[in-house]
MDTraj code that builds the backbone (N, CA, C; nanometers):
import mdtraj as md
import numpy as np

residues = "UNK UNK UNK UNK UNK UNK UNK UNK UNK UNK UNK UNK UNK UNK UNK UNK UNK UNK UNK UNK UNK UNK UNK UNK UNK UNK UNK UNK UNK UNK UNK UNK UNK UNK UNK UNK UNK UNK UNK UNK UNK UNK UNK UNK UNK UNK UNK UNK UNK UNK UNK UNK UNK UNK UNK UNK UNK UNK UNK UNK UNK UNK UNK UNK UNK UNK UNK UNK UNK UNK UNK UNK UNK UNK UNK UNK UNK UNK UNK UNK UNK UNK UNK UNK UNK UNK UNK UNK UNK UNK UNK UNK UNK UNK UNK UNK UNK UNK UNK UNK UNK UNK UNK UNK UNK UNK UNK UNK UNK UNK UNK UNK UNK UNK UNK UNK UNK UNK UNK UNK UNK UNK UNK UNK".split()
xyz = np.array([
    [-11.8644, 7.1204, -3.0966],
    [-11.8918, 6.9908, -3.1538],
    [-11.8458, 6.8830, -3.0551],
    [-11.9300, 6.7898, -3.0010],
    [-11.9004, 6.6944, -2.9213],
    [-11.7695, 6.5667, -2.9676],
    [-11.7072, 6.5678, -2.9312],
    [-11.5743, 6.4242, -2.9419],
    [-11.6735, 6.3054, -2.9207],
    [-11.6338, 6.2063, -3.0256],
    [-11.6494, 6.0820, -3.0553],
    [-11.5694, 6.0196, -2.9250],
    [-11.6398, 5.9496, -2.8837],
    [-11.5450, 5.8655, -2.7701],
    [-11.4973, 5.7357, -2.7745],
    [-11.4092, 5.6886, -2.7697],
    [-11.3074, 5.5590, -2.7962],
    [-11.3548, 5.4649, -2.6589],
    [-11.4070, 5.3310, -2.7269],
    [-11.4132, 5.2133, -2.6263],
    [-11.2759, 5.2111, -2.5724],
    [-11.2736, 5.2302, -2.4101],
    [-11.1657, 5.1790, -2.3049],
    [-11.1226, 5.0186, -2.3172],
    [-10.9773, 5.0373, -2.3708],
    [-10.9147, 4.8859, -2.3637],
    [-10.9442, 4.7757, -2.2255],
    [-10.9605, 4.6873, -2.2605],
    [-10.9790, 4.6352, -2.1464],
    [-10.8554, 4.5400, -2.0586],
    [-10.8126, 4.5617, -1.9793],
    [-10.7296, 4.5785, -1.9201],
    [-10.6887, 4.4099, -1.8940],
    [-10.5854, 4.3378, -1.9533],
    [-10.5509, 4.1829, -1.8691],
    [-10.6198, 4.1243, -1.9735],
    [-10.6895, 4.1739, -2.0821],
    [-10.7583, 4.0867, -2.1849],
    [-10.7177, 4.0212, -2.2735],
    [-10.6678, 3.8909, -2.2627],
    [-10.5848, 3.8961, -2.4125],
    [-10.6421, 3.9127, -2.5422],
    [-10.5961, 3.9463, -2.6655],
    [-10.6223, 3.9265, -2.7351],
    [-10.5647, 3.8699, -2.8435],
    [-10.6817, 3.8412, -2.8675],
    [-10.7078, 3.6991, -3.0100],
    [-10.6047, 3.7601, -3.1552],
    [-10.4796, 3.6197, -3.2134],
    [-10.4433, 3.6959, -3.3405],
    [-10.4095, 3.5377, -3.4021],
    [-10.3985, 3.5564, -3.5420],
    [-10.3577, 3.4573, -3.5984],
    [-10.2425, 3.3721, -3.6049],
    [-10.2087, 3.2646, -3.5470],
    [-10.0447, 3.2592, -3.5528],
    [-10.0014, 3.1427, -3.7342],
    [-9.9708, 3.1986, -3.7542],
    [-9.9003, 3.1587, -3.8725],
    [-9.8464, 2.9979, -3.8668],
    [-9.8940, 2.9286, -3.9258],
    [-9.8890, 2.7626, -3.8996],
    [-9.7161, 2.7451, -3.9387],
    [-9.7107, 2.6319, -3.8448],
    [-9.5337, 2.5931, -3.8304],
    [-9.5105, 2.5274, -3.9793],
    [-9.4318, 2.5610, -4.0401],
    [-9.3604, 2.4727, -4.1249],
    [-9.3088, 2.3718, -4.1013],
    [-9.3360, 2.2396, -4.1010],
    [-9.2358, 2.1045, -4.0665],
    [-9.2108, 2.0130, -4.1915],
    [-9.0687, 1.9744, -4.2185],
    [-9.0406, 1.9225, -4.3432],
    [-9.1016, 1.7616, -4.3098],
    [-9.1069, 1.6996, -4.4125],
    [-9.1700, 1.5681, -4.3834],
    [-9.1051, 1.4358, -4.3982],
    [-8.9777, 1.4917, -4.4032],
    [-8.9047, 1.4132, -4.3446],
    [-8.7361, 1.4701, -4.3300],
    [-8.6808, 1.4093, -4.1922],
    [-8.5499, 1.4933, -4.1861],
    [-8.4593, 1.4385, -4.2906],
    [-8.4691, 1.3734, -4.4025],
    [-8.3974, 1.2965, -4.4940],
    [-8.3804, 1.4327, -4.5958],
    [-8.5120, 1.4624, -4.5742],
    [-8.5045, 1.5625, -4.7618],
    [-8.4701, 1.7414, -4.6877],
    [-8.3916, 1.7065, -4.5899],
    [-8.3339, 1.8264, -4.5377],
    [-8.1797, 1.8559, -4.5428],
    [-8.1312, 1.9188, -4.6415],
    [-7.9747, 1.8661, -4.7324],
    [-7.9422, 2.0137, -4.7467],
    [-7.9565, 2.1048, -4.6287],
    [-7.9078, 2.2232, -4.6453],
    [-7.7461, 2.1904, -4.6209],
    [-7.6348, 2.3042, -4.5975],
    [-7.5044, 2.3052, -4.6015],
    [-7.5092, 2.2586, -4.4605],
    [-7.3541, 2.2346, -4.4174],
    [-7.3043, 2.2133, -4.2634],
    [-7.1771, 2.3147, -4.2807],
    [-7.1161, 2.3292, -4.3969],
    [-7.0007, 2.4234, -4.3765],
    [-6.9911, 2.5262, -4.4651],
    [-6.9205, 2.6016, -4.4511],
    [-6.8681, 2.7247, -4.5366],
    [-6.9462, 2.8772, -4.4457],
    [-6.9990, 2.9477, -4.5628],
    [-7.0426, 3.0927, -4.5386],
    [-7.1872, 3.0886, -4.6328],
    [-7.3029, 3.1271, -4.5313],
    [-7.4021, 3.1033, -4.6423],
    [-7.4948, 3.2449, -4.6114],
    [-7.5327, 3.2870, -4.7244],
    [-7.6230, 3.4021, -4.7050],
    [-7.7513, 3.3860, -4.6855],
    [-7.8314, 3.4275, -4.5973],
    [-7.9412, 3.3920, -4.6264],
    [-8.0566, 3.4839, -4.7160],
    [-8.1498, 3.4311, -4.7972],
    [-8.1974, 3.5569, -4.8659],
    [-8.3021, 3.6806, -4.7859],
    [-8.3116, 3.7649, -4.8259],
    [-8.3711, 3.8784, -4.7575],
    [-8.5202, 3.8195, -4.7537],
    [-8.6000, 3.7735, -4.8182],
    [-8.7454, 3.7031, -4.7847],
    [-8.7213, 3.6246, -4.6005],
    [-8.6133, 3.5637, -4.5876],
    [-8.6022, 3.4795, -4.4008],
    [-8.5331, 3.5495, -4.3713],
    [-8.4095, 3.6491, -4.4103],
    [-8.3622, 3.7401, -4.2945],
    [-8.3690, 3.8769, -4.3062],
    [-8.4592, 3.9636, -4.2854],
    [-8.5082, 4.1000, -4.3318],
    [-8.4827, 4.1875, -4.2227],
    [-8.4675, 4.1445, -4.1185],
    [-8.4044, 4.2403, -3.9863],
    [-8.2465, 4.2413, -3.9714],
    [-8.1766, 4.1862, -4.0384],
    [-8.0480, 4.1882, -3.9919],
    [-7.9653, 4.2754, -4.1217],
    [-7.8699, 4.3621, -4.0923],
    [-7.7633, 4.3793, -4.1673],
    [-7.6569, 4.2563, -4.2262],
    [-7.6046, 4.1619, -4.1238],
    [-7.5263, 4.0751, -4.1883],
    [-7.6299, 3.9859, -4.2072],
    [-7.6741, 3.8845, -4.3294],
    [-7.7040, 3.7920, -4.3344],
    [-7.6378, 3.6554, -4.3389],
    [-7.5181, 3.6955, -4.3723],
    [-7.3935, 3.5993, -4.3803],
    [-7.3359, 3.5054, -4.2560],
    [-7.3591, 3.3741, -4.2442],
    [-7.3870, 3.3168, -4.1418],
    [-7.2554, 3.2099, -4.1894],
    [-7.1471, 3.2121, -4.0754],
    [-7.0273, 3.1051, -4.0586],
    [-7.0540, 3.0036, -3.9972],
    [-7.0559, 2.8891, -4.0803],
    [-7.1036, 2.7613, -4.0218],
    [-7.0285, 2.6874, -3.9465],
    [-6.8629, 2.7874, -3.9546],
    [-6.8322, 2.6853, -3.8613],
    [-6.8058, 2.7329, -3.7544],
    [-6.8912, 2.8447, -3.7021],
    [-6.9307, 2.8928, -3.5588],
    [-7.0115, 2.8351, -3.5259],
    [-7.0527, 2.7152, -3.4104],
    [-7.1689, 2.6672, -3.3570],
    [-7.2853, 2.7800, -3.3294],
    [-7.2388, 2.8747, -3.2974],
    [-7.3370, 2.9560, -3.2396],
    [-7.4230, 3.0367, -3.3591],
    [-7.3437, 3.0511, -3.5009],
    [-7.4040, 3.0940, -3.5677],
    [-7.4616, 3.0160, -3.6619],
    [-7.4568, 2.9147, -3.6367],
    [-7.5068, 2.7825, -3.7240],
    [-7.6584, 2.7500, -3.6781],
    [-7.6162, 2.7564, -3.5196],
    [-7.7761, 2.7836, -3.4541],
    [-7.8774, 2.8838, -3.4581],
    [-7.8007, 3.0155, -3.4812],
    [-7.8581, 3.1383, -3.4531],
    [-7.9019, 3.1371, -3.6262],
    [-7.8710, 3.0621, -3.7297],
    [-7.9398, 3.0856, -3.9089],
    [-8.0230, 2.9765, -3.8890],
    [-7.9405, 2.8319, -3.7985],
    [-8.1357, 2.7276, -3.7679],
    [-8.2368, 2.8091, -3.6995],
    [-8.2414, 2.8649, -3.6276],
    [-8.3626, 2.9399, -3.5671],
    [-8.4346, 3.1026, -3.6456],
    [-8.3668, 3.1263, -3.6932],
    [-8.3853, 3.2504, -3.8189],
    [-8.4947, 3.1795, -3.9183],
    [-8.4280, 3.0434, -3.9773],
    [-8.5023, 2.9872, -4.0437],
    [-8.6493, 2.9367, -4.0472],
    [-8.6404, 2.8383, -3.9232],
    [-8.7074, 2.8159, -3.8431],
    [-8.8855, 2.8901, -3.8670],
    [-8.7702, 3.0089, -3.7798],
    [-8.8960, 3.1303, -3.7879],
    [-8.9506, 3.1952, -3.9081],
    [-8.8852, 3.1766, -3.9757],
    [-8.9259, 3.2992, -4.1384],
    [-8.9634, 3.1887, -4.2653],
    [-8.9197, 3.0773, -4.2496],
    [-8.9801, 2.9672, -4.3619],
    [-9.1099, 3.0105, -4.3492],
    [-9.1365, 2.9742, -4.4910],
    [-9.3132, 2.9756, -4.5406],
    [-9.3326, 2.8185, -4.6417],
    [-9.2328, 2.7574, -4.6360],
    [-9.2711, 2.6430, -4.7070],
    [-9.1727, 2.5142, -4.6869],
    [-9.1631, 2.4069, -4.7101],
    [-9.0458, 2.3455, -4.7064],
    [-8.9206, 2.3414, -4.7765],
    [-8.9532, 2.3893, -4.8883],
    [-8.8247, 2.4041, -4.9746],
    [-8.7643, 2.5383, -4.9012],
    [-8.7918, 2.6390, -4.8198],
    [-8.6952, 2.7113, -4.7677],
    [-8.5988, 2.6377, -4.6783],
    [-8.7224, 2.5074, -4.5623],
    [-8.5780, 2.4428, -4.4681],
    [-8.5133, 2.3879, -4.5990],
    [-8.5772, 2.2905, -4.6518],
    [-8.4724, 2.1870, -4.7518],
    [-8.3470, 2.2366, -4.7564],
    [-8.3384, 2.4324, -4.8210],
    [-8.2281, 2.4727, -4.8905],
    [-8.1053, 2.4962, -4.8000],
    [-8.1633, 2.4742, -4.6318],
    [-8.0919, 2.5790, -4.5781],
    [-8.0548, 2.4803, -4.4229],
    [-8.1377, 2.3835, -4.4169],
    [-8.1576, 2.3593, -4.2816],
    [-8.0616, 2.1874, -4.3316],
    [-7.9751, 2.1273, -4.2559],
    [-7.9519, 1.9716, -4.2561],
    [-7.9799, 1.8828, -4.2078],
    [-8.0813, 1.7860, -4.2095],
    [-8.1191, 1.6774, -4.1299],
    [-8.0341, 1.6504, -4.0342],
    [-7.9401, 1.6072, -4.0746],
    [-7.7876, 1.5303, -4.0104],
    [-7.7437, 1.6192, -3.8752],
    [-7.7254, 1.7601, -3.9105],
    [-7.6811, 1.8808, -3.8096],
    [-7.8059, 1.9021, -3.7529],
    [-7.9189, 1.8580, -3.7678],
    [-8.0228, 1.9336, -3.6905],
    [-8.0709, 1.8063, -3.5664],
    [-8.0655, 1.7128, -3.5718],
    [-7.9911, 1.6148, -3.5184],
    [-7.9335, 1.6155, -3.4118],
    [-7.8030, 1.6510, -3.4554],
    [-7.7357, 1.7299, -3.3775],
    [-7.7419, 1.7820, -3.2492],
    [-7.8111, 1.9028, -3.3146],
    [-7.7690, 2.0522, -3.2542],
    [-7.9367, 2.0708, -3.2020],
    [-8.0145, 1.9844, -3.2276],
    [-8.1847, 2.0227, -3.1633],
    [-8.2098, 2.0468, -3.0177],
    [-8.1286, 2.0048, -2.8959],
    [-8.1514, 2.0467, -2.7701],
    [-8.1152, 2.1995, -2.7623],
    [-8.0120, 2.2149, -2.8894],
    [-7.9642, 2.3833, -2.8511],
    [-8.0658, 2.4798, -2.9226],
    [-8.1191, 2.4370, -3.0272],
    [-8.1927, 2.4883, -3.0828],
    [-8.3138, 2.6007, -3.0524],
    [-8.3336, 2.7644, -2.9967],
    [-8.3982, 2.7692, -2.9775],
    [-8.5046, 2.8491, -3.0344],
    [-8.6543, 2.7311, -2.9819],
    [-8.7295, 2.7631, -3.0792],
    [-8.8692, 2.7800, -2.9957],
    [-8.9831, 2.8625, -3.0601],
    [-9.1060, 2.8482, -2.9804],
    [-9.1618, 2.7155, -2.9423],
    [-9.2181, 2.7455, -2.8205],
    [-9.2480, 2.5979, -2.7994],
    [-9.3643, 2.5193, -2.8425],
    [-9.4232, 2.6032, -2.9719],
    [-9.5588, 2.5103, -3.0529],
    [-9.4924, 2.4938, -3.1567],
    [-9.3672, 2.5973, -3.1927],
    [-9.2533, 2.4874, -3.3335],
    [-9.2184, 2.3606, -3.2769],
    [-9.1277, 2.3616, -3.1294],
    [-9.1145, 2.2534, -3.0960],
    [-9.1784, 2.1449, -3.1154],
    [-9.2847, 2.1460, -3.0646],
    [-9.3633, 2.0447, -3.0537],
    [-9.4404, 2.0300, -3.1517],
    [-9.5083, 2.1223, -3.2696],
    [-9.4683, 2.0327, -3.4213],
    [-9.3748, 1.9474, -3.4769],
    [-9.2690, 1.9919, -3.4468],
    [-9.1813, 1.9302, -3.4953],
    [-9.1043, 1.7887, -3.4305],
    [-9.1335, 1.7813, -3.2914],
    [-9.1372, 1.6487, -3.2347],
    [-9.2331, 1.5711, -3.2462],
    [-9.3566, 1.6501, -3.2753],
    [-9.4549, 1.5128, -3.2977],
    [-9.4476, 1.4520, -3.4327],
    [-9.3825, 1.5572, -3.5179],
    [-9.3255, 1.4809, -3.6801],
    [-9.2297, 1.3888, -3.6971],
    [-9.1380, 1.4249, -3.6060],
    [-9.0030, 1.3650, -3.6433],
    [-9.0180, 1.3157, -3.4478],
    [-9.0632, 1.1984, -3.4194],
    [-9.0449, 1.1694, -3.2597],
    [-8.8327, 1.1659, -3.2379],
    [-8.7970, 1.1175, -3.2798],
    [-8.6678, 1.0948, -3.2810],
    [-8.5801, 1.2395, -3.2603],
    [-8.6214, 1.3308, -3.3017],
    [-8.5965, 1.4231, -3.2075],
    [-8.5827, 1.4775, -3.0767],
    [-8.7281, 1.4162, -3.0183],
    [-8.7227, 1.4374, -2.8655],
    [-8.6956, 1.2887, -2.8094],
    [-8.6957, 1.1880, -2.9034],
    [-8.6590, 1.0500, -2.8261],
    [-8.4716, 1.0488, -2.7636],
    [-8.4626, 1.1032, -2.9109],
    [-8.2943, 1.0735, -2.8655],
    [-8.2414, 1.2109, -2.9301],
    [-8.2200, 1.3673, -2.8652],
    [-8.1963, 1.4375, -2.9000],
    [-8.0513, 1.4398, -2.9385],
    [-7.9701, 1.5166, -3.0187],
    [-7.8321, 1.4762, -3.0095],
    [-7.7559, 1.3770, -3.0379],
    [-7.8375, 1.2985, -3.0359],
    [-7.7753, 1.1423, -2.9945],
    [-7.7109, 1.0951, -3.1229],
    [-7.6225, 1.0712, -3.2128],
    [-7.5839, 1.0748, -3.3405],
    [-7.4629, 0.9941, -3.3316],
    [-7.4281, 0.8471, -3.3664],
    [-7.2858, 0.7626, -3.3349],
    [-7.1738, 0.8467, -3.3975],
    [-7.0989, 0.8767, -3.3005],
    [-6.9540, 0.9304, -3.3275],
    [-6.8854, 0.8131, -3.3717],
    [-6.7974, 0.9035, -3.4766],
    [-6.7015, 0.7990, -3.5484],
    [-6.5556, 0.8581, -3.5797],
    [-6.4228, 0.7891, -3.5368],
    [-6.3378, 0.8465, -3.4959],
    [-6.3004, 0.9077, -3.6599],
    [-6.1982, 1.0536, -3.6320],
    [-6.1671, 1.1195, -3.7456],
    [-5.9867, 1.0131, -3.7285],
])
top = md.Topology()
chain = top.add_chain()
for i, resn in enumerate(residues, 1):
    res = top.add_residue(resn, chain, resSeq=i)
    for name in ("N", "CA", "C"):
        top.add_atom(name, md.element.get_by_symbol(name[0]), res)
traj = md.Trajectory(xyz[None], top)
């Protein structure tokens, strides 16, 4: 019985896939997630990790649950719950993110890429 033969991939081709449209909140005001404590995130945005439990007052892991988020939101009420205007602000040059989130999200909020960081310190 003769074998069915399989079309040869073509080699350097890219191919075509859907990318899943960026979530951008519509305004950084109604973004009132935490800045401190211990926050879990739910298994729907963090489904690859064992710890979901993210210490906010590790910079690094404060960044590393903004970019988790980031990536796994499907609507705005996920940033709302989770993400802070105020800290994102902040912390947006460190932030890292694909660069067509980026640039959704700077062309929403320009003040992001106008004055990244930039936030008046006020003495404690």
């Amino acid at each position: 019985m003769p074998q069915a033969r399989l079309p040869r991939p073509r080699v350097g081709r890219a191919v075509p896939c859907a990318l899943r449209p960026v979530v951008v909140a519509g305004s950084l005001e109604a973004l009132r997630g935490p800045v401190e404590g211990l926050v879990e995130l739910p298994q729907r945005l963090f489904w690859s990790g064992a710890d979901r439990v993210f210490d906010l007052s590790d910079p690094d892991r404060l960044l590393e649950m903004y970019e988790v988020v980031f990536d796994a939101a499907r609507t705005e009420t996920d940033l709302a719950e989770y993400i802070n205007g105020e800290m994102l602000a902040r912390v947006w040059p460190d932030v890292a993110l694909a660069p067509r989130a980026r640039r959704a999200w700077e062309v929403a909020h320009p003040d992001l890429a106008q004055h990244p960081g930039l936030l008046p310190v006020t003495a404690a």
